[in-house]
C-alpha positions as CSV (number, residue, x, y, z in Angstrom):
1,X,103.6,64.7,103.3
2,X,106.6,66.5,105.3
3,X,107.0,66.2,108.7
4,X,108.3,69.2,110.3
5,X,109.4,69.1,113.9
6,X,108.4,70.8,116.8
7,X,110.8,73.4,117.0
8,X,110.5,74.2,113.3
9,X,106.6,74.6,113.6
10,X,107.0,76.8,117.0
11,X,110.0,79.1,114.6
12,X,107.6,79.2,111.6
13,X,104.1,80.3,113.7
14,X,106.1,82.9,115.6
15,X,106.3,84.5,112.7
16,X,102.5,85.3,112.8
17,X,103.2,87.6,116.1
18,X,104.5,90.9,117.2
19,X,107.2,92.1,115.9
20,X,106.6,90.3,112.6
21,X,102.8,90.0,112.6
22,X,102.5,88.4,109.6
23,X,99.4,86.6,108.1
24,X,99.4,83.2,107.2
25,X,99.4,83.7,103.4
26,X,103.0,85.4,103.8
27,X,104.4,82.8,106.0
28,X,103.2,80.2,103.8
29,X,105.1,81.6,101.0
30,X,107.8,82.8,102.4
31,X,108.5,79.2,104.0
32,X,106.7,76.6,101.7
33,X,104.9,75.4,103.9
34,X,100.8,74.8,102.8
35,X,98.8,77.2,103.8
36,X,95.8,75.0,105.4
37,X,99.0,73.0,107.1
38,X,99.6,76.8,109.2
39,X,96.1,77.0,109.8
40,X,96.1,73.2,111.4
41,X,99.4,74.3,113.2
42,X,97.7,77.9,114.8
43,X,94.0,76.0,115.0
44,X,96.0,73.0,117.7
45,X,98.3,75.6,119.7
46,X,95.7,77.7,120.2
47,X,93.9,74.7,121.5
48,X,96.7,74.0,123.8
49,X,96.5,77.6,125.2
50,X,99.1,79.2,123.3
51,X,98.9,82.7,122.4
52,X,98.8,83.2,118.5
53,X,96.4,85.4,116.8
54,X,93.5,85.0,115.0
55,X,91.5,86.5,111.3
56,X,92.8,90.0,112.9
57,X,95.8,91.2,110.9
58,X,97.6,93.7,114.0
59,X,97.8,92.7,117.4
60,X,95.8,96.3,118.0
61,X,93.0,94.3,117.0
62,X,93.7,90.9,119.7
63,X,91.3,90.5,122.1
64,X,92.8,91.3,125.7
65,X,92.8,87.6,126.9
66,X,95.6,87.4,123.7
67,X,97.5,90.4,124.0
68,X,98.2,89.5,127.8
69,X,99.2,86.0,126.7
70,X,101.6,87.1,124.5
71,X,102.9,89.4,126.7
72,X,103.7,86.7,129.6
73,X,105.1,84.7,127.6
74,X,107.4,87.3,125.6
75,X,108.2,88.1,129.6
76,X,110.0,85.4,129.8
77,X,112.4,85.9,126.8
78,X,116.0,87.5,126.9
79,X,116.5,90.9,125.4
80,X,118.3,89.0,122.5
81,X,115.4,86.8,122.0
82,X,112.7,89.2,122.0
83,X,114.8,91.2,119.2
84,X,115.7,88.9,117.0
85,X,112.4,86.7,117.5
């Protein structure tokens, strides 16, 4: 079994919010990575408070508690981070 750092999982589940917003399926794919092993990742930072979305596919569809997560934390990002993100 891989070992991915922290970094790399925190790059690869960012992925699953705005701009990008995509599902867990694509990211899977798209990196390699198991798609049960995303779900474990997104099932222990949500745990831990972090903001990452849910079975919803568009952040339109977030619950409020979510979508003001995400935007604190995006808050605190540079203009250069929050494009290229």
């Amino acid at each position: 079994m891989p070992h991915y750092s922290d970094e790399r999982k925190e790059a690869v589940l960012k992925k699953l919010l705005p701009p990008l917003n995509m599902t867990i399926p694509q990211v899977a794919k798209q990196e390699g990575i198991a798609e049960q092993t995303l779900y474990n990742w997104r099932k222990k930072i949500r745990s831990e408070g972090k903001p990452v979305p849910g079975k919803t596919k568009t952040s339109e569809q977030w619950s409020s508690e979510t979508k003001l997560s995400v935007v604190i934390e995006v808050a605190a990002l540079s203009e250069a981070e929050r494009i290229w993100s």
